[in-house]
C-alpha positions as CSV (number, residue, x, y, z in Angstrom):
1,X,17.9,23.7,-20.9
2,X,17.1,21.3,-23.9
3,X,18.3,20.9,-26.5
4,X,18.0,19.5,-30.5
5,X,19.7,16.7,-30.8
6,X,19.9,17.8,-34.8
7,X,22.5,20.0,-33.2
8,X,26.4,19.8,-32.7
9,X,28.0,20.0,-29.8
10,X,31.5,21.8,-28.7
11,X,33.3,21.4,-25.4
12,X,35.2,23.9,-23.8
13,X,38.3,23.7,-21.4
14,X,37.0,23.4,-17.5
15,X,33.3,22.9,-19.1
16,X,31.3,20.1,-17.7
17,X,28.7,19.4,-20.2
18,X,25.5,17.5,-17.7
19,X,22.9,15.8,-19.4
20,X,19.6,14.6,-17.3
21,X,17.9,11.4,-19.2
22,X,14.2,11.1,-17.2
23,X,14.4,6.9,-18.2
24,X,10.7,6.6,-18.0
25,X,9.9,8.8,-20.4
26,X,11.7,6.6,-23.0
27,X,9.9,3.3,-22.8
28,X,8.7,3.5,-26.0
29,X,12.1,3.5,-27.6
30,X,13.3,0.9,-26.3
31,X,13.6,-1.5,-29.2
32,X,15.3,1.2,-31.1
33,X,18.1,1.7,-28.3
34,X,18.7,-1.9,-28.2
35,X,20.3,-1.9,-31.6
36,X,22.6,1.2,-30.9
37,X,24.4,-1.3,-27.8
38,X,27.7,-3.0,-28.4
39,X,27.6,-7.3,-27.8
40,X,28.5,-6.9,-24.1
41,X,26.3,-3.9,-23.4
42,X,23.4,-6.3,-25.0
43,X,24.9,-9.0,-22.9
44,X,24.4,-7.0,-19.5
45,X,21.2,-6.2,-20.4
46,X,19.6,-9.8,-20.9
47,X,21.1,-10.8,-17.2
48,X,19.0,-8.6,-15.4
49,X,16.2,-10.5,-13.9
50,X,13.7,-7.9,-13.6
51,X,12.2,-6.8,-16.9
52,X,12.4,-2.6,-15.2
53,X,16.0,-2.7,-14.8
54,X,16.6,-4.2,-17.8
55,X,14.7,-1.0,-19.8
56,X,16.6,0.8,-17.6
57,X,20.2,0.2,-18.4
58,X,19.0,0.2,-22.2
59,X,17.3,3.4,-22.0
60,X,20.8,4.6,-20.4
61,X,23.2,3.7,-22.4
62,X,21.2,4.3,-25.8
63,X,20.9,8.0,-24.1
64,X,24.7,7.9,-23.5
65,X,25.7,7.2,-27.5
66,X,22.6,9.1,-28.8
67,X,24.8,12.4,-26.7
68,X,28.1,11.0,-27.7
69,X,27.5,11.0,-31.1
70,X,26.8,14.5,-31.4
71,X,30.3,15.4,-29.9
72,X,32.0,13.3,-31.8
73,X,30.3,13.3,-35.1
74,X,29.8,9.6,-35.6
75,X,26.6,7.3,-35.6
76,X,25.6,5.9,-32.0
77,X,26.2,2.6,-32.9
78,X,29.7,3.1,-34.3
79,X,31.0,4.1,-31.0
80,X,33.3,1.9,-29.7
81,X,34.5,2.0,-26.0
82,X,37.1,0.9,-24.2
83,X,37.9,0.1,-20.3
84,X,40.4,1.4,-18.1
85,X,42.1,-1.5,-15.4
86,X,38.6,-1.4,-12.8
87,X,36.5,-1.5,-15.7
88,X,36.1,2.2,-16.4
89,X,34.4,3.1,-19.9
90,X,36.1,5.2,-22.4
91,X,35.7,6.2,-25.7
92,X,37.6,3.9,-28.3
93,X,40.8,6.4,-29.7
94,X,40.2,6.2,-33.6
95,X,41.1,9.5,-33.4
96,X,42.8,13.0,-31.2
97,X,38.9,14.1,-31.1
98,X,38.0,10.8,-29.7
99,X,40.7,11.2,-27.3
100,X,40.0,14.1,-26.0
101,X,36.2,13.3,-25.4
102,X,35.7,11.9,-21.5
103,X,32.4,11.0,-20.2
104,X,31.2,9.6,-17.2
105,X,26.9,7.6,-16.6
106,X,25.5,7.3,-13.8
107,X,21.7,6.2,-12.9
108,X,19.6,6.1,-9.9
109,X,16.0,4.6,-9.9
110,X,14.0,6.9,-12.9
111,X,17.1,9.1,-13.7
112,X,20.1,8.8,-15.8
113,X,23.1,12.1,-15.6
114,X,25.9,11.9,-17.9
115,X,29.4,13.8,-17.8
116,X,31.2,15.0,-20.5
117,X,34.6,16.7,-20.5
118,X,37.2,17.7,-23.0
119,X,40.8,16.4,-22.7
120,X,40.2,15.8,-18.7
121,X,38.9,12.9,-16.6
122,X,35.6,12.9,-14.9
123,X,33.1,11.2,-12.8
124,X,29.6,11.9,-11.3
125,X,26.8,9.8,-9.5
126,X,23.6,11.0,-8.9
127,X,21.2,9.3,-6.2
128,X,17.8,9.0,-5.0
129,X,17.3,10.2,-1.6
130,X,13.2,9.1,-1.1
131,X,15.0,5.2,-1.7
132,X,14.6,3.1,1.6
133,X,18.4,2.2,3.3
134,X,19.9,1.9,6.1
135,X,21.7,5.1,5.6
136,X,22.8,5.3,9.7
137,X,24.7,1.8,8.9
138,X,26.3,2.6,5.2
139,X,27.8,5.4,7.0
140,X,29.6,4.0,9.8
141,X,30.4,1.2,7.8
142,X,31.7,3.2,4.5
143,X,33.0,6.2,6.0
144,X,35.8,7.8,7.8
145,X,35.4,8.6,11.4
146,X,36.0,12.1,10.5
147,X,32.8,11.8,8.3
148,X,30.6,9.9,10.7
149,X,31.5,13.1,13.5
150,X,30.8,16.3,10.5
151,X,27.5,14.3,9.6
152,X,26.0,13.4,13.0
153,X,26.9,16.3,14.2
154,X,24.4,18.1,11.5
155,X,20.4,18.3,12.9
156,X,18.6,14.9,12.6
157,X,16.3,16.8,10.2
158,X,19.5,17.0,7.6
159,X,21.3,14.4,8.1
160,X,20.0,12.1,5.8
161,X,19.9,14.4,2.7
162,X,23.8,15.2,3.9
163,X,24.5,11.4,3.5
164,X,23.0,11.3,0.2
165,X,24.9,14.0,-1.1
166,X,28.2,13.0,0.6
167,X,27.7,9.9,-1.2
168,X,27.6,11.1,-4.2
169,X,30.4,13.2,-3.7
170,X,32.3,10.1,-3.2
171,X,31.0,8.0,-5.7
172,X,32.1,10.9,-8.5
173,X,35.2,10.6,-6.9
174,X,36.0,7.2,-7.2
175,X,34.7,7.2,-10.5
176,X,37.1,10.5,-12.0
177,X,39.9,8.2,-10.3
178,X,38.7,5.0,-12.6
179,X,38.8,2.4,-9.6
180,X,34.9,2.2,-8.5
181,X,34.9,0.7,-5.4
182,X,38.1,-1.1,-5.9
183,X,38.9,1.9,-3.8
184,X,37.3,1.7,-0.5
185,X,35.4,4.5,0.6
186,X,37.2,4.5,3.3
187,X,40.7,5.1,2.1
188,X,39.8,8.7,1.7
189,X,38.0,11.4,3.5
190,X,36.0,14.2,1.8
191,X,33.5,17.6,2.8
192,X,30.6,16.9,4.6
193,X,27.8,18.8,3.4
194,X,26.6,21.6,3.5
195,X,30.8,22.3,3.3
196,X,31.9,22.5,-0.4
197,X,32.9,19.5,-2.0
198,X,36.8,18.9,-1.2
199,X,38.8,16.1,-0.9
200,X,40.6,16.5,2.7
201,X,42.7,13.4,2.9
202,X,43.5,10.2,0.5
203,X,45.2,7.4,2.7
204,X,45.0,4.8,-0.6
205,X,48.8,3.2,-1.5
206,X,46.9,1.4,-4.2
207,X,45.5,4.2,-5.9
208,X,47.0,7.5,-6.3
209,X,44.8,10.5,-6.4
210,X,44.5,12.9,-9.6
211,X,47.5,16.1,-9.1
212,X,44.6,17.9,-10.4
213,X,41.2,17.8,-9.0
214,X,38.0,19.8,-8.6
215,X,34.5,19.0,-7.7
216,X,30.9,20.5,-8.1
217,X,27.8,20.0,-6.5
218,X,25.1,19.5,-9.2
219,X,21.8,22.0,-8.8
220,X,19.2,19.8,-10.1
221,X,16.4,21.5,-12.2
222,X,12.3,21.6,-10.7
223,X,11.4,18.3,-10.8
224,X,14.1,16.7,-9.6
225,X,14.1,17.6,-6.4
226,X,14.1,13.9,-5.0
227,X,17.8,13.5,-6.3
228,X,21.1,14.7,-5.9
229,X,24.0,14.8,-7.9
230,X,27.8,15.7,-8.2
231,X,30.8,15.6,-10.8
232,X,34.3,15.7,-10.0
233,X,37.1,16.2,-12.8
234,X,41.1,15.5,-13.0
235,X,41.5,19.6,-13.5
236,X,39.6,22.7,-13.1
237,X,36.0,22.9,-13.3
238,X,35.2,26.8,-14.5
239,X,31.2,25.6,-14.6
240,X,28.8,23.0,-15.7
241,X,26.0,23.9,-18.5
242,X,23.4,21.5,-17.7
243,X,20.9,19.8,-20.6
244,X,17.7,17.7,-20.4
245,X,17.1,14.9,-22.7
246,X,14.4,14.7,-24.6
């Protein structure tokens, strides 16, 4: 679904709001994101060394505000963010609204997704599952035994799509809990797809886990069929409405 961005935007309680950003498509604008970006988001931006990844991350977070500042009624570059202890963004609290605005970016290769919540935290990670890796070593390096048995026991024709999206399901989750891989994948087990995403066990005594949590898997429009996403949230998630960007 697109739509305006002329238009304002509500949250509801146990609503995920997901927005899709196709990066490419925005190449042009690219000198009138730049501006929108905060010092340090222009400081990232000049250290990458490859002029693609550079476009990308200021194609992303332009997107990001551009969104943002319809749900909080302020200009894109007047948003001011703030960072939890592992470097999580959140919105700057000028005001209850502000605070009760959470939002969560994540990009893989040509595609952006963005979270947004109301009054509740949230994380998603989307990934692209044509990339070359060593998927067969990330997994028994990165996850639980328990994991490595529920994927490999899946046919060799699915396992690698189940990585990808057990990955993701794992990134969203260290990301709603605001310690990025401060938290070892490890220290917690989840679902193994085609299961619904759950979290089954969290052995961290660093990091607590949310009292509240809920995840969904992310259907990804026509088009997108070379990624997969999911969002996870520190309370109930009823359903996600899901935008394009454009």
């Amino acid at each position: 679904m697109s739509v305006p961005m002329n238009a304002d935007y509500k949250l509801q309680t146990g609503v995920v709001d997901v927005w899709l950003c196709r990066l490419s498509l925005f190449l042009s604008a690219e000198n009138d994101y730049y501006p929108l970006l905060s010092e340090l988001e222009k400081s990232r931006a000049e250290r990458f060394k490859f002029a693609v990844h550079r476009s990308r991350f200021i194609i992303s977070h332009g997107f990001t505000r551009l969104v943002l500042s319809r749900y909080l009624n302020i200009k894109p570059a007047n948003i001011q963010f703030s960072r939890g202890a592992q470097g999580k963004p959140y919105v700057y609290c000028k005001s209850t609204a502000n605070c009760a605005v959470q939002f969560n970016l994540s990009h893989s290769e040509d595609t952006a997704i963005l979270a947004i919540m109301q009054d509740v935290q949230t994380g998603i990670d989307i990934e692209y599952m044509q990339r070359k890796t060593d998927w067969q070593g990330i997994v028994q390096r990165f996850f639980t035994d328990s994991e490595q048995q529920a994927l490999f026991e899946l046919t060799a024709e699915r396992q690698k799509s189940a990585f990808f999206e057990l990955w993701t399901r794992k990134e969203a989750y260290m990301k709603v809990l605001g310690t990025g891989l401060s938290l070892a994948p490890r220290q917690f087990c989840l679902s193994v797809p085609p299961a619904k995403p759950i979290l089954l066990e969290h052995y961290s005594t660093r990091f607590k886990s949310l009292k509240q949590l809920d995840f969904s898997n992310i259907h990804l429009p026509e088009g997108f069929a070379d990624y997969c996403a999911t969002v996870a949230a520190g309370g109930r998630i009823s359903r996600y409405s899901l935008y394009q960007f454009d």
